[in-house]
N, C-alpha and C positions, 0 to 999 in steps of 0.2 A: 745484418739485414738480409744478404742473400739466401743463410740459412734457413730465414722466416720465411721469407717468400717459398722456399722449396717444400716448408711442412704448413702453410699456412693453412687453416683449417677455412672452409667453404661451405656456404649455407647447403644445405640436403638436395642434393641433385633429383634424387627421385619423380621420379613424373612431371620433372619441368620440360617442357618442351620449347621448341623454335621455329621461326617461320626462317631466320638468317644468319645473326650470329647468336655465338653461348650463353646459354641463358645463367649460368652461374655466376656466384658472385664472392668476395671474401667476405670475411666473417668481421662484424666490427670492429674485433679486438684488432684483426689486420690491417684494417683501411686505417682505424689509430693511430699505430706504429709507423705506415709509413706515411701517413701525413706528418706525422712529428721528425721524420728521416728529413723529408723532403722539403719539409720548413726550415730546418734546418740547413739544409745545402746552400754552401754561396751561389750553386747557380740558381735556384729559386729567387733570391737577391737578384740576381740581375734578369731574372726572365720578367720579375713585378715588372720594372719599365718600361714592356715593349707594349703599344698602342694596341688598341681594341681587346675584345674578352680572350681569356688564355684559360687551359684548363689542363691541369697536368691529370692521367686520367693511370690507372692501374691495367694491371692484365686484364680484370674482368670490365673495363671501359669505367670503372667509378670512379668521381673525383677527386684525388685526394690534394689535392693544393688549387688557388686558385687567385683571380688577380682583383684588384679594387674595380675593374671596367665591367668586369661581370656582376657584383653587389650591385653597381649606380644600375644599372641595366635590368637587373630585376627588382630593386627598390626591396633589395636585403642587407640588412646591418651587420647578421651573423655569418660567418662564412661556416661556421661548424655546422648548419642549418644545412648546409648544401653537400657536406663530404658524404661521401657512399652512395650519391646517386648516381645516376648516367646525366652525361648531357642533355637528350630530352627529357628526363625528368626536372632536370634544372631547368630548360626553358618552359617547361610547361607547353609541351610538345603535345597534340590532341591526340597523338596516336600512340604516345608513351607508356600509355596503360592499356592498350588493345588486347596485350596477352599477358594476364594479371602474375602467370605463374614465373615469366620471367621479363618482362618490365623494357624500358628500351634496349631497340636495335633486333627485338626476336620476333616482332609484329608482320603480318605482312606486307604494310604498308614500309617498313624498314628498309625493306629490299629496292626502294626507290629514291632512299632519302643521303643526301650526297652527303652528310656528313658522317652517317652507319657504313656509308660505302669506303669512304678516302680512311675510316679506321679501321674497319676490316682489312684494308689493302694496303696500309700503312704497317700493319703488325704481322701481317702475312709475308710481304715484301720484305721486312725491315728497312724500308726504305721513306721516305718522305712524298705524301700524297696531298692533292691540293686539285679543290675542285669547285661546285657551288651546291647550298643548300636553299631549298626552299621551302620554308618551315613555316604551319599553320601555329599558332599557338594561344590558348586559352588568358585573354588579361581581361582580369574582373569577370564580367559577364558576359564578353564578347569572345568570338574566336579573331584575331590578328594576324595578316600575311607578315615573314618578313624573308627576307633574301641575304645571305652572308654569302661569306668567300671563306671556306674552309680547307684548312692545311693540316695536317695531322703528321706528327714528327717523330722516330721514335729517342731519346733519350736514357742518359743509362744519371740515375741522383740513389744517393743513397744505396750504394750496393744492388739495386733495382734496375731493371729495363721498362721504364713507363711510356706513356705515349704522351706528349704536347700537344695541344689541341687549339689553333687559335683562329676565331671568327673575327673578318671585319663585315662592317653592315656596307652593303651595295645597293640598297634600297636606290638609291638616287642615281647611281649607275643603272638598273635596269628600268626604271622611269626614264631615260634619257636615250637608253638604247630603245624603248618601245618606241619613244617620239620621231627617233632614224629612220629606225626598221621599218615600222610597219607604218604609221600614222601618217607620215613623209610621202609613204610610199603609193597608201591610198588615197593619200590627198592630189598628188602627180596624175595617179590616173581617173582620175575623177575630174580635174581638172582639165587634162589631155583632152577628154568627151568630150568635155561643155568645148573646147576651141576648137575642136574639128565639128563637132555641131552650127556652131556661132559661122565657121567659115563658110558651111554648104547651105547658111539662110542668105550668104550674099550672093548665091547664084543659082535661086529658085523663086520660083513664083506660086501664085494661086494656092491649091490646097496642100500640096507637096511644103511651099511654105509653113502655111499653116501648123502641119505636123511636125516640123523644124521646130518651131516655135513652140511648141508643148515636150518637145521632148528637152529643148532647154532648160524649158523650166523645170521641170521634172529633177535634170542635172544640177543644176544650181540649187534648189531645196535639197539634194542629196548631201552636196556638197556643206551647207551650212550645216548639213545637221554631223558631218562627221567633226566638224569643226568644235561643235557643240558638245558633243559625247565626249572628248578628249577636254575638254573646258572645265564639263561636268562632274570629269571622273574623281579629280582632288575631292571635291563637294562631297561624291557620295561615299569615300572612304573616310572623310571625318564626318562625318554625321551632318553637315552641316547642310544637305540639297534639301530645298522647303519641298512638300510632298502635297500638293492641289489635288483633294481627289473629287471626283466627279462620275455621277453617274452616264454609262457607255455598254452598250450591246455588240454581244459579240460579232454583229454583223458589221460593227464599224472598225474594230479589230482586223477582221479579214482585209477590208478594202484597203486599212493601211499597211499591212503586210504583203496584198498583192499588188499595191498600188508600187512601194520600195522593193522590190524585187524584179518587176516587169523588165528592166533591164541592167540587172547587176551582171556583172562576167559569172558568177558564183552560182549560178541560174539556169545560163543558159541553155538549150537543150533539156529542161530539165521540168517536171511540172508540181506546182505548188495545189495543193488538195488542201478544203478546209469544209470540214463537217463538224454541224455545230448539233447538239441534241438539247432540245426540250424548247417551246416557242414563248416569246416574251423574258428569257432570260437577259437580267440585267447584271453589271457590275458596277460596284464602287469603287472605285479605285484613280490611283494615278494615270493616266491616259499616256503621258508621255513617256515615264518607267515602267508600263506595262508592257509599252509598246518597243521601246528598248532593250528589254528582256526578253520577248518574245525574238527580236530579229536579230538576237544573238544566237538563240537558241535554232532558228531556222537556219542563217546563213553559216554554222555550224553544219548544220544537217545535209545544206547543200553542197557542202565543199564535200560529204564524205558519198556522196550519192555520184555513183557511174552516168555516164552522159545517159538520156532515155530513161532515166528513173524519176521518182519522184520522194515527194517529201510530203509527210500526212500532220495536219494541224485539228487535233481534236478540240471540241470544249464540251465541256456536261457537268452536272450537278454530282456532287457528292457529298449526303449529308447534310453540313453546315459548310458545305466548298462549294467553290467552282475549279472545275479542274482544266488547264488547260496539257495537250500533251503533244510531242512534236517529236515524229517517227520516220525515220531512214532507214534501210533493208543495212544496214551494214553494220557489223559488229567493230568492237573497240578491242583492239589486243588490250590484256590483262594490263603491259604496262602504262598503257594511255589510263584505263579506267580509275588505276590507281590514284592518278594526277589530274584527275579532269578538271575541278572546283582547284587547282592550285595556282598562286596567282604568277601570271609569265609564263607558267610550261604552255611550252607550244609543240606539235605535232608535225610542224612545214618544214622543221630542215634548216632552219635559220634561226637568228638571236629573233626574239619577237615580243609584240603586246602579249598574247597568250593570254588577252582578257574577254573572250567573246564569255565561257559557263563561268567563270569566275565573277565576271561583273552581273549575270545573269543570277545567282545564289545571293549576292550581295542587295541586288535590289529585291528580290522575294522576301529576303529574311528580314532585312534592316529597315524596309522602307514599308513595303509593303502587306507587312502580319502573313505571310506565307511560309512558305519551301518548295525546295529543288531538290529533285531526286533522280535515279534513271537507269535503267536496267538494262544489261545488251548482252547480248549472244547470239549465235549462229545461225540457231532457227528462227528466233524473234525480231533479230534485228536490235536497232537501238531506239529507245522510250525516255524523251525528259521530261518531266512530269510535274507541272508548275501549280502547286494548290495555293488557290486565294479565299480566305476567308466569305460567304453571303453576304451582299448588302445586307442592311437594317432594312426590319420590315415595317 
């Protein structure tokens, strides 16, 4: 077997190119031979039993062996159906086919994806790498988040040095870490307000009360609603949040955008711009996932916005759209851009939700007959660009 591997013959290198790792691959006859090595091996035998998906992968990262938790997981019978891919070609990875000429791991989106990473640096190293992946992937007609714990190992079966490749699903770990991090975290200080509010109405009077009093309430609606959104979010990931739409002007849009903002920390210092163009423009839509989408996408904007700046909220007609669009002077490093719509990646430095663009794409596309899109650099700045189908006329 080591002989083979030294002459094994490899599809035509010529003009395949990469954004990361090598885009070459073996030749069927190879990946074959050492899937039948490798099936063979008693330690193949005992690697079947270890919990969650296992992928024993070749030099060029193809599958050539693999475990029953990976079949139930993709709802495959054959496993010969799966040998010679890549891992993202296995999971049905959106990005898997990005660069047609050499297929996962050589896209540019690869260069960000923790489990292209821990094998690159597992076969580099010869050492054992373990990291996390967070992968969009294609089931049925939908694209699906999912989040594993990836470890990549190198191994020597069958006269070969392969790689070991085994995911477990952390979904429910990073739902749990969001609920800590960040949800926890927002809810403490949202709450903190409303009681240092609450205390300075029991030692004021006349209209200074008065404006106590409204800014309570102010807090306390806030409060519920974050309560809500986190309620929501299981709902809007299985499909299951009923969608009320109703016709609403963009004028009523703004007021609840500057109405939730007026005093968020995320804000402060900072001014909220909203120009609307054409008069009598109506929409039909959900009012409360429009309106949630959009104050993801601002309070986004605001975090990325230097104190003294501002944050621009367009809306206008396009076509058969309504476009809304939401702009900060500040660009997205490449590697943010890459991961913006992914779900959990966060940019603060901490485990986090990392659901403000992702729950934002989610309700444009799933809920509400749209898309979310966005453009950023240097000189432009950065553009999210929410298109919603026209009312019925």
């Amino acid at each position: 077997m080591a002989q083979q591997a030294s002459d094994r013959d490899h599809t035509r290198s010529a003009g395949l190119r990469t954004c990361f790792a090598p885009a070459e691959r073996a030749s069927p006859d190879a990946v074959a031979a050492a899937a039948a090595a490798v099936n063979a091996s008693p330690t193949m035998a005992a690697l079947g039993g270890v919990g969650g998906i296992l992928m024993i992968l070749n030099r060029e990262r193809q599958i050539v062996a693999l475990n029953d938790d990976l079949l139930r997981f993709l709802g495959c019978e054959r496993p010969e159906m799966l040998l010679g891919m890549r891992p993202g070609e296995a999971l049905h990875c959106i990005h898997a086919a990005d660069n047609p000429g050499g297929g996962c791991g050589t896209g540019v989106f690869c260069r960000s994806c923790g489990a292209a990473v821990a094998i690159v640096a597992s076969q580099k190293e010869n050492a054992p790498v373990e990291t996390e992946c967070l992968l969009t992937a294609t089931v049925g007609e939908r694209q699906e988040p999912f989040e594993f714990r990836v470890r990549a190992a190198p191994i020597a079966m069958g006269g070969e040095q392969l790689l070991a490749i085994s995911l477990q699903d952390i979904r429910d770990l990073k739902r749990r870490e969001a609920l800590e991090a960040v949800f926890l975290h927002d809810l403490m200080n949202t709450a903190t307000a409303l009681q240092g509010t609450v205390g300075l109405l029991a030692r004021c009077q006349g209209a200074e009360r008065e404006g106590l009093i409204r800014d309570a309430k102010d807090i306390a609606r806030r409060l519920v609603a974050e309560i809500a959104e986190q309620r929501d979010l299981a709902d809007l990931e299985t499909g299951r949040f009923p969608v009320r739409k109703v016709f609403l002007s963009p004028s009523e849009v703004r007021e609840a955008l500057e109405h939730l903002f007026a005093h968020q920390q995320c804000s402060t210092g900072k001014r909220l711009v909203f120009d609307c163009e054409g008069d009598g423009l109506m929409l039909y839509t959900d009012s409360v996932l429009l309106t949630r989408a959009l104050t993801n996408l601002v309070k986004n904007a605001f975090e990325g916005t230097a104190p003294g700046g501002e944050v621009r909220v367009r809306c206008f007609t396009e076509d058969d759209s309504v476009v809304f669009e939401v702009w900060n002077a500040a660009a997205m490093p490449a590697e943010v851009a890459m991961q913006v719509f992914v779900r959990y990646f966060t940019t603060k430095g901490r485990r986090g939700r990392g659901l403000g663009t992702y729950g934002a794409r989610l309700i444009a596309e799933r809920y509400l007959g749209g898309s979310l899109s966005f453009a950023t650099s240097e000189a432009q700045g950065t553009t999210f660009r929410l298109k919603l189908p026209r009312p019925p006329q």
